[in-house]
N, C-alpha and C positions, 0 to 999 in steps of 0.2 A: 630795139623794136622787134627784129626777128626773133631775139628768141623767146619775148611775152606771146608772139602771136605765136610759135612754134609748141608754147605750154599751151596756153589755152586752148589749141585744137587737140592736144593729146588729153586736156582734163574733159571737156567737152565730149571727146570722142570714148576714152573709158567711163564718162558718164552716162553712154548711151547704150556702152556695149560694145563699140567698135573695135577699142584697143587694151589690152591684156593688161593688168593691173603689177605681173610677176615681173617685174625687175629690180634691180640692186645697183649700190653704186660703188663699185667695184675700180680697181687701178690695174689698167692690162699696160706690159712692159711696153715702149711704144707710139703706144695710142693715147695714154694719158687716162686721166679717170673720167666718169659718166655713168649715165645708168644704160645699163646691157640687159638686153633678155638672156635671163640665165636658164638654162635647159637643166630640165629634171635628169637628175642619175638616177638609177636603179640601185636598189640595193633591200637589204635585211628590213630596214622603216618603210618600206614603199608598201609592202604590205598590209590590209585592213582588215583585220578580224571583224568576223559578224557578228553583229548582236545577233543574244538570239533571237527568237521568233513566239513574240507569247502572245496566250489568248488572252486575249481583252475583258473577255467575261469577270462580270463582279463577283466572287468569293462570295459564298453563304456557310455558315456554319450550322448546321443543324443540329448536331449532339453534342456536348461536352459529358466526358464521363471520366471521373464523377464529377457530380456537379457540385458536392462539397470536399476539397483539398486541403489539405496542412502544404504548406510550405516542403519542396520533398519531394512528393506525390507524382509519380506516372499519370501522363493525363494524356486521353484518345480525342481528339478533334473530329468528329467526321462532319463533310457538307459536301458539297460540289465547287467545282470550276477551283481547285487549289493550284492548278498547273502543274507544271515540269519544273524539274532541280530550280534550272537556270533563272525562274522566273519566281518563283518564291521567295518572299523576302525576310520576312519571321513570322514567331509567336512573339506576340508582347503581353505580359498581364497589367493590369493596374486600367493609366489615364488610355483615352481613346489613340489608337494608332501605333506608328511606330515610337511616340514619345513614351511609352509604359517603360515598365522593367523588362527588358530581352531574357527572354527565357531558351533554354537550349532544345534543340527539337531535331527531331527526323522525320522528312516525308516520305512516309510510305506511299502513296501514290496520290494519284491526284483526287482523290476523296477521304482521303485520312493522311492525320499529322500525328505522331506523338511527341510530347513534348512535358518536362518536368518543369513544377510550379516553383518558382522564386523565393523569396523570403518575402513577403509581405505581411501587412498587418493584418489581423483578423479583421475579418468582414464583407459585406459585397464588392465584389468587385469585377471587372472585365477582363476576358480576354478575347486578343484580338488577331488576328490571322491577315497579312499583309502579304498580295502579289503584285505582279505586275501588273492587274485589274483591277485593284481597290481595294479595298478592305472590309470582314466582317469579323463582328464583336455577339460576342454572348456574355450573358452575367452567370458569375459564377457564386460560392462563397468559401471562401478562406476561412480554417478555423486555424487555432491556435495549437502551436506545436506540441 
């Protein structure tokens, strides 16, 4: 009976808040085994690298040039809001978003991307520019090689 009423006030109590959820059940020489608050060590994992910090702003594309590409083709993105390295995610041509064909690309700054067009079939088609903020799409057209 002590030790349902001895749970229940610990489940009770870490379900309010009270009581600290980190323990382990560990065998100390001795003592016998049980669950122990085990204290955090330091070391190299304690560490948390930051995300980084990106603008929220939704991506616009404004120019693609050119606006008809072969498969191949150097292609200039310019719009607004493309962000920093960190937060840029791709160029894709083809279906909407990151589901297209990933194409290889360099961001020169945050209002222009260059990026070479994929193999695709001739015809209309989209590309898409994916940040940390969303994404924007223009129609392009792909001619044949």
């Amino acid at each position: 009976m002590k030790t349902t009423a001895v749970t229940l006030i610990m489940l009770f109590g870490a379900a309010l808040g009270f009581l600290p959820l980190a323990a382990a059940d560990v065998n100390i020489p001795g003592m016998g085994s049980g669950a122990y608050d085990v204290p955090s060590v330091g070391g190299p994992g304690d560490k948390v690298d930051k995300a980084p910090t990106c603008d929220r702003a939704r991506p616009k594309i404004t120019k693609v040039t050119p606006d008809e590409m072969k498969p191949g083709d150097k292609v200039t993105i310019t719009g607004e809001n493309f962000g920093k390295k960190e937060c840029f995610h791709g160029v894709y041509f083809g279906s909407g978003g990151a589901s297209g064909a990933a194409a290889s690309y360099q961001l020169v700054n945050e209002t222009t991307v260059e990026a070479t067009a994929p193999d695709l079939k001739p015809g209309l088609s989209k590309v898409n520019v994916v940040t940390g903020g969303g994404s924007s799409q223009a129609i392009i057209l792909i001619q044949a090689k």
